[in-house]
C-alpha positions in Angstrom: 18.4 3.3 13.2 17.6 7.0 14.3 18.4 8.0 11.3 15.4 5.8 9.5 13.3 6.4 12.3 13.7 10.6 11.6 13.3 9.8 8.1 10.2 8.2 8.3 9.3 10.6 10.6 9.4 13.7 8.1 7.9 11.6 5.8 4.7 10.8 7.6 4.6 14.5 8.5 4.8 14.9 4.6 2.4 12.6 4.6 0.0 14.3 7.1 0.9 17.9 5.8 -0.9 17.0 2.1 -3.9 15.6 4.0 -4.6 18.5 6.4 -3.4 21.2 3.6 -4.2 19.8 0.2 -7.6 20.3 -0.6 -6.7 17.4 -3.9 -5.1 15.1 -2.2 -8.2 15.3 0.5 -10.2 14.4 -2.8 -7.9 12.0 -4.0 -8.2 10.5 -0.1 -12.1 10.4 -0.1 -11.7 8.5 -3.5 -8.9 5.5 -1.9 -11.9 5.1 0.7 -14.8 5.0 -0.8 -12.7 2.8 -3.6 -12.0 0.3 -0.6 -15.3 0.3 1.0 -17.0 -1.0 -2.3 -14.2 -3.5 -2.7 -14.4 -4.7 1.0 -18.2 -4.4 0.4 -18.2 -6.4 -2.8 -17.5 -10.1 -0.8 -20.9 -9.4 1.3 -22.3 -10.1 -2.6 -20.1 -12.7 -3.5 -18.3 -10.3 -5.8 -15.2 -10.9 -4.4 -11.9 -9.2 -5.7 -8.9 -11.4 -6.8 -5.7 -10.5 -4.8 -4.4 -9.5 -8.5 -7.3 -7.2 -8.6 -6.5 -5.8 -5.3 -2.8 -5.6 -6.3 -3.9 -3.6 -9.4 -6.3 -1.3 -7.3 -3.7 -0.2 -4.6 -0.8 0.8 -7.6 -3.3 2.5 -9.1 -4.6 4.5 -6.0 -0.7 5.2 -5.1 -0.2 6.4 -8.8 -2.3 8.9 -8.1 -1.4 9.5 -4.3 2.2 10.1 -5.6 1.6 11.9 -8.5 -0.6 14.3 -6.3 2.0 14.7 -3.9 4.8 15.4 -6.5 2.6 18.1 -8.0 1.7 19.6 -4.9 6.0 19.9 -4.2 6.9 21.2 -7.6 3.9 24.2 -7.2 5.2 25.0 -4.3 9.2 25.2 -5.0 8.3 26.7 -7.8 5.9 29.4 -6.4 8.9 30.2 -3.4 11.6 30.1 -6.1 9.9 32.6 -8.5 7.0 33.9 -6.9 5.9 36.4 -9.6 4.7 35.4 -12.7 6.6 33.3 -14.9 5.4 31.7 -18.1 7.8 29.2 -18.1 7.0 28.7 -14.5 3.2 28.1 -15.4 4.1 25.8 -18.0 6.0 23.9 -15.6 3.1 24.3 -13.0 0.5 22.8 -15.7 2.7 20.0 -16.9 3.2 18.5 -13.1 -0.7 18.8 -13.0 -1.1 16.8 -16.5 0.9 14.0 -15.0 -2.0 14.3 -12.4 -4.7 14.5 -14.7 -3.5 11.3 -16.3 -2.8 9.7 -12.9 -6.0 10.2 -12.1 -7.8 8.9 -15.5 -5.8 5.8 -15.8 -7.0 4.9 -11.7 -10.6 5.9 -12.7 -10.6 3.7 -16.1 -8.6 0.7 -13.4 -11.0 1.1 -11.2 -14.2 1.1 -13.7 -12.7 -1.8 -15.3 -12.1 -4.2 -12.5 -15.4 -2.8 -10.2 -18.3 -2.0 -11.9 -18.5 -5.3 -13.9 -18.5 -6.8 -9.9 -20.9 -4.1 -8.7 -23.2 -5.0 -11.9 -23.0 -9.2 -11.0 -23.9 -8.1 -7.2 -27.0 -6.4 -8.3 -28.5 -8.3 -11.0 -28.2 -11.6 -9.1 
């Protein structure tokens, strides 16, 4: 049982490490919150989501979490394990940050798709 609990341990520092150091996954943070506070706000106009729709919301939002996190540790074993330039390295460095890119479109397009059609029916009642 210690060992879990030091395991989870480190990984909550992990955690808290991207959110007090990573100026994207602070972004990606702000995003999850606000994303929440219009779906939370959405029953106060009888918009309310589906827990499917919630379900599809919170993969989506940890896509990107993860996929921002992953980046973040390849840059930075990459940037102690050849710290001068490297065009292989770069490569590398750009393709991790793709997978973000497209992490970050697919929870935008998610997002779109399930809230704004709700945000639309709460304003034009």
């Amino acid at each position: 049982m210690l060992r879990f609990y030091k395991s989870f341990r480190y990984a909550l520092n992990g955690f808290l490490l991207l959110l007090k150091t990573e100026r994207n996954f602070q972004i990606v943070a702000v995003c999850m919150v606000i994303t929440l506070i219009v779906g939370f706000s959405l029953d106060h106009f009888h918009q309310h989501l589906s827990r499917f729709e919630w379900a599809v919301l919170w993969l989506a939002m940890g896509l990107v979490f993860v996929s921002e996190a992953l980046n973040t540790a390849i840059e930075k074993t990459l940037d102690v394990l050849h710290p001068s330039q490297n065009e292989g390295v770069g490569k590398a460095k750009d393709m991790a940050a793709g997978a973000t890119l497209v992490a970050s479109t697919i929870a935008i397009i998610v997002g779109a798709y399930i809230l704004l059609p709700r945000i639309i029916a709460a304003f034009t009642l």
